[in-house]
N, C-alpha and C positions, 0 to 999 in steps of 0.2 A: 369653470366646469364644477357640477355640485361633486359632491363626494358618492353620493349611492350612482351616477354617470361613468365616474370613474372606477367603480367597482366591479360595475357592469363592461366597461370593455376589458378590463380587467378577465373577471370569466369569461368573455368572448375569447381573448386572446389565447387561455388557457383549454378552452375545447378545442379550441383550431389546431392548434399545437398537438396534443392530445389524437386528435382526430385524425390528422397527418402524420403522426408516428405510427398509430393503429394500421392504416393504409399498407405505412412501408414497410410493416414488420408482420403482415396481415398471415403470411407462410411459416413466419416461427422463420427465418432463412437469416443467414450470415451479413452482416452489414455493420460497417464503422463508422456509421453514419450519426449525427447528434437524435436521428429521428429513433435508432436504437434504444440510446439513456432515457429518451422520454419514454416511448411504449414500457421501460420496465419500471421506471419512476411513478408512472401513471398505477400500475398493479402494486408498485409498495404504497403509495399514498393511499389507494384504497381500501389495502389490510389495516393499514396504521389509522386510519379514520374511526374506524366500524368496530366501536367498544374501545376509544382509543385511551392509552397508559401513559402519558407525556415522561421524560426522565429527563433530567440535567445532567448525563455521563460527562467528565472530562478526563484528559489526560495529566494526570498528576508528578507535579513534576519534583524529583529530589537532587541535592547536592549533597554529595558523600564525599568526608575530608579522613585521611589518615590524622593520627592524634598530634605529630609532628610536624604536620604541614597544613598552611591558612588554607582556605578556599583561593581560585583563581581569584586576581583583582576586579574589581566591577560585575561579579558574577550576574549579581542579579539582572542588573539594566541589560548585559548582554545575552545571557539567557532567555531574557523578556524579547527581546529584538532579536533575535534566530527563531527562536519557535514560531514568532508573529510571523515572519519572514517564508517559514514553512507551511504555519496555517493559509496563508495568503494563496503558497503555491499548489496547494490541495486543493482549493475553494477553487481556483481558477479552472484548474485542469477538470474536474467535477462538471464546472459553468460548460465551460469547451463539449462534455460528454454529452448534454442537455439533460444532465441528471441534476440541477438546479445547484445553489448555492451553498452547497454542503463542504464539511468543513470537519475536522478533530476541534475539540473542545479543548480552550486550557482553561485553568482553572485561576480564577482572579478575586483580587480584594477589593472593598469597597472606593478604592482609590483609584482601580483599573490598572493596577500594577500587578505583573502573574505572580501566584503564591511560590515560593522555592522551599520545600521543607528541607530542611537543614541535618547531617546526621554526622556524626564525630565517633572514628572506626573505633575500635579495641586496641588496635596496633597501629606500628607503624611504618611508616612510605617503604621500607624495605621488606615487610610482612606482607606485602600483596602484591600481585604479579595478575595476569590475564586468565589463567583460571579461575578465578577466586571468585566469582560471577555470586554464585550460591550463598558463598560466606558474604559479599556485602549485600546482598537482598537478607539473608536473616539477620543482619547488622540495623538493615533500614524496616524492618517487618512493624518491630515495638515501637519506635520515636513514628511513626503513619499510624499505626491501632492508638495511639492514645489522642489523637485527632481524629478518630474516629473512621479512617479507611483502612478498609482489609487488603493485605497485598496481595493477598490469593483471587480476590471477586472485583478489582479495579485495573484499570488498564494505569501500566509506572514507568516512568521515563530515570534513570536514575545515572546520573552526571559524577564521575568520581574525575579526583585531581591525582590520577595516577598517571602525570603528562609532565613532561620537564620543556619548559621555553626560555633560551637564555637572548635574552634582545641583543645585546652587545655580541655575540656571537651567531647570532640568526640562526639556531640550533633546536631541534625540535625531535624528541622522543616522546614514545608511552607505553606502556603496560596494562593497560584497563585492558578490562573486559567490552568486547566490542559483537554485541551480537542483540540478536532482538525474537521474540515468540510471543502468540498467544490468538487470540479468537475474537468474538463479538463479544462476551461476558469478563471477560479477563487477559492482562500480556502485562511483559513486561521487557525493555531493551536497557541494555549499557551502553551508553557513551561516555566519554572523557571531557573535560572540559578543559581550557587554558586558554591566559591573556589574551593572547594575539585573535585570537578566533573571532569575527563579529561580522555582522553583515555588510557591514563597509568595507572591509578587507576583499570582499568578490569583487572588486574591480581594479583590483592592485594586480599592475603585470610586476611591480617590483616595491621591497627588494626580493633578492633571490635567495631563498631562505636552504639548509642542508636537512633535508626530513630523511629521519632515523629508517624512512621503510623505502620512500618513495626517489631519493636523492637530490639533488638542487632539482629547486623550481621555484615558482614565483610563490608569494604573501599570497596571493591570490585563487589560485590553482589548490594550494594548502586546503585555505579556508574552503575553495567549494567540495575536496576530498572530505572534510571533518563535516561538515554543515550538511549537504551532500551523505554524510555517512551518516548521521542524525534522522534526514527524514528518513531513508533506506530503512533504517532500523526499530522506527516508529510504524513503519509500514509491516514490518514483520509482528510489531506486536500488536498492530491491528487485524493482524490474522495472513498478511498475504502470504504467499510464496513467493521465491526465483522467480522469473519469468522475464525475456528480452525483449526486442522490438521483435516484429518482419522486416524485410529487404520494402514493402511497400512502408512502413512507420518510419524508417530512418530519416528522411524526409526531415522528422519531428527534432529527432537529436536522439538522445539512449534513453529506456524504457531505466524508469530510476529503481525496478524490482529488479533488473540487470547489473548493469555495470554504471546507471545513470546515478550511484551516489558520488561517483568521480566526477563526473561531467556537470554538476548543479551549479547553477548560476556562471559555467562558462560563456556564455554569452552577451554580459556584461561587461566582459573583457574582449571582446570580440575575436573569442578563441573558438568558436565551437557554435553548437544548437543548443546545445545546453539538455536539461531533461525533459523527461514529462512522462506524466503514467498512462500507462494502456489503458486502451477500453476493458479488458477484462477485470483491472487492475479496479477503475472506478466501481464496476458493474460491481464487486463484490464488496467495496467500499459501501455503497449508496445503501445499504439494510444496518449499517454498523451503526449502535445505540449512540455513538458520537455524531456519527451524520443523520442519524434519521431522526435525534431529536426522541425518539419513541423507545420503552423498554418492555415493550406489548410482549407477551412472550420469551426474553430475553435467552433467559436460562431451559427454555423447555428443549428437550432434545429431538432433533429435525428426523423426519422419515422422508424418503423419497424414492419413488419405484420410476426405471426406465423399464419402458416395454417397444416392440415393434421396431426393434434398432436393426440398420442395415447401412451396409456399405457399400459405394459404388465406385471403384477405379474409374479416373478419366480417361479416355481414348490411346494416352501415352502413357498413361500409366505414373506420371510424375505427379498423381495429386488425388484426391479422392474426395466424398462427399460423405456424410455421417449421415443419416435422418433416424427417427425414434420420435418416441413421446414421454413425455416426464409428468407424474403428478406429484405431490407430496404435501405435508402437513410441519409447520408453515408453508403456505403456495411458494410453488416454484418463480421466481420472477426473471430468470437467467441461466442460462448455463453457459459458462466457460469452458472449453476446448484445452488441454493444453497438449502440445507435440513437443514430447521430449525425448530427445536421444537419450542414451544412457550416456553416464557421469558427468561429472559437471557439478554436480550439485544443483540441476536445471537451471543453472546459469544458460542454458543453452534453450530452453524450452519456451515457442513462441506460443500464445495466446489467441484462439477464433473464439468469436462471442454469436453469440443467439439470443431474440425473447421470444417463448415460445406463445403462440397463439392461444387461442381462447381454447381451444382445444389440449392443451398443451405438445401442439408437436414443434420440432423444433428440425432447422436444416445446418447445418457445420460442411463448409467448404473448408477443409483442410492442405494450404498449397506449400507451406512452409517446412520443409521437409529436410532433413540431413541427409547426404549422400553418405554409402557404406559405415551407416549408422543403424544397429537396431535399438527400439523406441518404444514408448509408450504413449498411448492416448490418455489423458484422464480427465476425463468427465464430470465436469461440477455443477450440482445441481446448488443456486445460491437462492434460500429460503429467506423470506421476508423478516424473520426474526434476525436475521446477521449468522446465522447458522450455514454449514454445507453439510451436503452430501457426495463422497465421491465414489467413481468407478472407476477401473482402469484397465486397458488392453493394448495386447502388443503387438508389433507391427515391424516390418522390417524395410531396410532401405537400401538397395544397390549400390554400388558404385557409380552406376550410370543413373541414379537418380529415381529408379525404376523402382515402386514401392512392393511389398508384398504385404497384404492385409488379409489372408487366410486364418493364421491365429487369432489376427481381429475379429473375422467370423466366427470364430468358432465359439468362441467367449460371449458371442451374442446369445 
């Protein structure tokens, strides 16, 4: 077969697909379907085309040592081999959504080994504890700006060895700072790094190690809690929020914006489903300068107006419908739904996805509901630059399941 043959069914393939996402998404209406990621994939590729800005964004990654203590052993190769192991499980779950082969960037040397910028604290291993988040990002701010990246305008991963593993005792503590934040233009998350940790270790039911939080459990279980805590909080500094499964996603195993940074890679051990991220989870993912390849608009800041919003209780009242229309500048290519009870930390808040039509209207079947829970909706309107817009209203929820969404009117 010549090459311009193969090109050609190539775009064949590519309208069909395209054309059949169009179809099934033709209402703007609710669907978890792969024909979803395409229809909104298809509107970002064709903002990102038309005057297109290409960008190489990656995620930068640092190791930060107190001045008394080495780096973990092996950091690099195994640092190199968790992130691949992460980027991998991004890229799949993306592929899954039909929002293509999208991925977080690392950042590598000519050799194809990832870069680890390296940073040596002021203090020492006793001088820093889990707040300290602030002091070792302005610790790693100067050793990143004399390489030439700004911590405030690049998305940072930054690894301290504030984690004690005594092999001979299977004994496992830490102190780091463990959290993650930030957008399409900028984030940055802490994690902890140590020996034991590596992607080999997710398949170990033993030995049975005593973790300082979690208590015995296996090598294994450890590693997919830390590794596991890793992408979780790479996800946050790609901009996500909280957010769980449904009772219909469980299926899958635990939404890894939930509680799935525990659960990663248990199914290697054949303990579990292991993770995987929601559709809403990709949808907001698929504009971000790392997956889209493009920094078209990057930094500009997103407007988006909903008009014509209504709600309709279902017959039992256990479930309702949203419809509206959304415009905005970058175009809208999604909106995400989130239902969230109060507290939690929207640990608890499940996820309904839309692409809205060429019209921009869009339909939200919300069935996911907390009994004698009152909640909020928040409405995310996800612009092609990797930008949101959100809105939010309240709503309340019986005992018996029985929603009230009057406040939600009213707010329209």
């Amino acid at each position: 077969m010549s090459r311009l043959d193969l090109a050609t069914l190539v775009l064949v393939a590519v309208f069909l697909a395209a054309a059949g996402a169009e179809k099934a998404t033709a209402d703007g209406s609710t669907t978890d379907s792969p024909a979803t990621g395409a229809a909104a994939r298809r509107i970002l590729d064709a903002w990102h085309a038309d005057a297109a800005v290409p960008g190489d964004r990656h995620l930068h990654v640092v190791a930060w040592r107190t001045k008394d203590r080495d780096f973990a052993a092996d950091h690099r190769a195994r640092l190199d081999r968790i992130l691949t192991h992460i980027q991998t499980f991004y890229r799949s779950e993306m592929e899954r959504h039909g929002l293509g082969p999208r991925s977080l960037r690392l950042d590598r040397s000519g050799d194809g080994s990832l870069i680890v910028h390296e940073v040596t604290a002021e203090g020492g291993f006793a001088d820093y504890n889990r707040p300290d988040g602030n002091r070792i990002r302005a610790e790693c701010a100067p050793v990143l700006r004399e390489k030439g990246i700004d911590i405030d305008r690049e998305t940072v991963l930054v690894f301290t060895n504030l984690a004690e593993w005594d092999p001979q005792a299977l004994t496992f503590r830490h102190k780091s700072p463990y959290y993650g934040g930030g957008g399409q233009a900028a984030g940055i998350a802490f994690q902890l790094d140590s020996p034991e940790l590596d992607v080999t270790a997710l398949t170990a039911r033993e030995p049975m190690i005593v973790d300082g939080e979690y208590g015995r459990i296996s090598l294994g279980r450890h590693a997919s809690i830390f590794i596991g805590g890793i992408a979780h909080e790479v996800g946050h500094a790609l901009g996500l929020p909280h957010s769980r499964e449904r009772a219909d996603e469980a299926a899958r195993g635990t939404a890894l914006m939930g509680s799935g940074n525990r659960t990663y890679g248990e199914e290697l051990r054949a303990e579990g489903k292991g993770s995987f991220l929601t559709l809403g989870d990709a949808l907001r993912l698929a504009s971000h300068p790392q997956f889209s390849g493009s920094i078209k608009g990057m930094r500009d800041a997103p407007k988006a107006e909903f008009s014509d919003l209504d709600v309709a209780l279902a017959d039992d009242r256990r479930s309702f419908t949203v419809t509206g229309r959304v415009t905005g500048t970058p175009p809208v290519y999604a909106v995400v739904a989130y239902l969230d009870p109060e507290g939690n930390a929207a640990y608890d808040a499940r996820s309904v996805t839309a692409v809205p039509n060429t019209d921009g209207r869009f339909t939200l079947s919300c069935a996911a509901l907390e009994r004698g829970r009152a909640a909020e909706l928040r409405l995310v309107a996800c612009h092609a630059n990797g930008a949101t817009t959100t809105r939010t209203f309240p709503y309340t929820v019986a005992e018996d399941g029985t929603a009230n969404v009057e406040a939600m009117r009213d707010g329209f």
